[in-house]
C-alpha positions in Angstrom: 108.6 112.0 -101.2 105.7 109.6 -100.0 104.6 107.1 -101.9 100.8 105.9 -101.7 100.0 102.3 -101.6 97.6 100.1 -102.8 94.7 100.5 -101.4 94.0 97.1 -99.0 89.6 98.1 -99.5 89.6 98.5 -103.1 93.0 95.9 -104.0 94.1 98.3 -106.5 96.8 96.1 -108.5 99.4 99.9 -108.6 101.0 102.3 -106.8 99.9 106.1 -107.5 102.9 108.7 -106.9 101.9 111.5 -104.2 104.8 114.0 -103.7 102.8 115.9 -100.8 102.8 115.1 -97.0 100.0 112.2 -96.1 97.9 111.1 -93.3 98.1 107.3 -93.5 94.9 105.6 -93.4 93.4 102.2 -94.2 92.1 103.1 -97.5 95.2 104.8 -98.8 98.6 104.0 -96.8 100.9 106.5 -97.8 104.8 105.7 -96.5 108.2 107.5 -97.6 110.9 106.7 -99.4 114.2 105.8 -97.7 116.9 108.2 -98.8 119.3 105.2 -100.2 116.7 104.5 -103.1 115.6 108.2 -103.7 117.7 108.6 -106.7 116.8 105.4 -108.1 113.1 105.7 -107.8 113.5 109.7 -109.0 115.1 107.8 -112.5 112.0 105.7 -113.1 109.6 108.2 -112.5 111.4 110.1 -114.7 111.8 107.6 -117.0 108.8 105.7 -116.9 105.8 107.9 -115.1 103.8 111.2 -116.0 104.1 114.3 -114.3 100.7 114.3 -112.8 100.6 113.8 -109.0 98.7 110.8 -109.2 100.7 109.4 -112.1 101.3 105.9 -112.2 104.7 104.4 -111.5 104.5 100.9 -112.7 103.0 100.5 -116.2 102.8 98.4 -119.3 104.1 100.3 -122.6 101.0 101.4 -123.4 100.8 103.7 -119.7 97.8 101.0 -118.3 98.4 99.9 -114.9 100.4 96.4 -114.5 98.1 93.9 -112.8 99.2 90.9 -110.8 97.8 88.4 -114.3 100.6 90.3 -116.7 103.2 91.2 -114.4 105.8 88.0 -114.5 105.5 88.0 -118.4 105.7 91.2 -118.9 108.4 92.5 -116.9 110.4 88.3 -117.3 110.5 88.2 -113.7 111.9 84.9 -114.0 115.0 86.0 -116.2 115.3 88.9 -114.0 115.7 86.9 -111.0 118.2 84.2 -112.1 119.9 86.7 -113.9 120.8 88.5 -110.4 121.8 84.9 -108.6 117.8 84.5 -106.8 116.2 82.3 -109.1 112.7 81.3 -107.5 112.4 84.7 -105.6 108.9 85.8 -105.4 107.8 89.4 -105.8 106.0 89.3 -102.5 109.1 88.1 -100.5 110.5 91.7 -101.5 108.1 92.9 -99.7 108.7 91.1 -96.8 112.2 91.7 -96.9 111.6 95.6 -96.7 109.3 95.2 -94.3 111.2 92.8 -91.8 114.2 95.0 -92.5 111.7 98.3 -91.3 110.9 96.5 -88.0 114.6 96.7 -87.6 114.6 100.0 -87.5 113.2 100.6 -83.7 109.4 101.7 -85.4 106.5 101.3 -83.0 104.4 98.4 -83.8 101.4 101.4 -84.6 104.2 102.8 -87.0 105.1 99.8 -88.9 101.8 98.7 -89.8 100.6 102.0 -91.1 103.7 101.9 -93.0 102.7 98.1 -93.9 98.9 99.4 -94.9 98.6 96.4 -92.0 94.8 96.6 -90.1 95.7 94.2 -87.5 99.0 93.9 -85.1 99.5 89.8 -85.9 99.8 90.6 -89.7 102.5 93.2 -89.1 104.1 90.4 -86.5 104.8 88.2 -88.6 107.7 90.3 -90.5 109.3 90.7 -87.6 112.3 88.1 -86.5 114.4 87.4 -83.8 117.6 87.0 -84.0 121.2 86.9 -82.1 121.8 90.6 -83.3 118.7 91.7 -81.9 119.6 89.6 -78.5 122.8 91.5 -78.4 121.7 95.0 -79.6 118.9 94.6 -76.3 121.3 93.2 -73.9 123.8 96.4 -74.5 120.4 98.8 -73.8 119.9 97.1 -70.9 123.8 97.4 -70.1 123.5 101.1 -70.6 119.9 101.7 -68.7 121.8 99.5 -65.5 124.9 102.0 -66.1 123.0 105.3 -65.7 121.0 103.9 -62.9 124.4 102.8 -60.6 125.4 106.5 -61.8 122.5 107.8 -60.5 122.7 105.7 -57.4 126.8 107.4 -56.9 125.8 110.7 -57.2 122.8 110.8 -54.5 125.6 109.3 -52.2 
């Protein structure tokens, strides 16, 4: 399943379900699910979105799109948050959880920020950290390139 964005032209304030494959674009990024949240997001759509194509996931009870002026009161963010340990957390840093947690994944800079709906390569940067495990994870690459080369190397001898 692929979800499509909000649009980064038009700043639409929802997400629009869209169960077919996608080209990405600026106007309408379009990324897919991981498989570790499928069932979760299957149970809110069937829970909580239409059956249309373009059905809207997120909604107040009356099916209208949540915008960013009702969205903490309506869905108590604020309770929500301290009642799982994070109080303060932001909406937005979820987002940049996912996405720093994407650039972990090996993507090409071109892949994470059409995943990102990103237009420009410093906005999609800044999600991306470095850190000892990454240090480690590129000094054992390099261990196995050097490897294969001195194996290389042995068997033209």
């Amino acid at each position: 399943m692929t979800v499509q964005g909000p649009s980064p032209v038009r700043r639409d304030p929802w997400f629009r379900v869209d169960v077919g494959a996608a080209e990405v674009t600026r106007r309408s990024p379009h990324f897919a699910i991981p498989g570790a949240i499928f069932p979760a997001v299957l149970a809110h759509l069937k829970q909580f979105a239409g059956d249309e194509d373009d059905a809207l996931v997120f909604t107040v009870p009356n099916g209208r799109p949540i915008w960013r002026g009702n969205f903490n009161t309506l869905v108590q963010w604020s309770k929500a948050v301290t009642a799982i340990g994070k109080p303060g957390l932001h909406f937005h840093e979820l987002r940049h959880t996912g996405n720093h947690l994407a650039t972990k994944t090996g993507a090409t800079l071109r892949d994470l920020m059409n995943r990102m709906g990103q237009d420009s390569p410093r906005a999609a940067l800044i999600y991306q950290h470095s850190s000892r495990e990454a240090d480690r994870a590129i000094a054992e690459s390099l261990s196995e390139v050097v490897e294969l080369e001195r194996r290389q190397i042995d068997r033209e001898k």
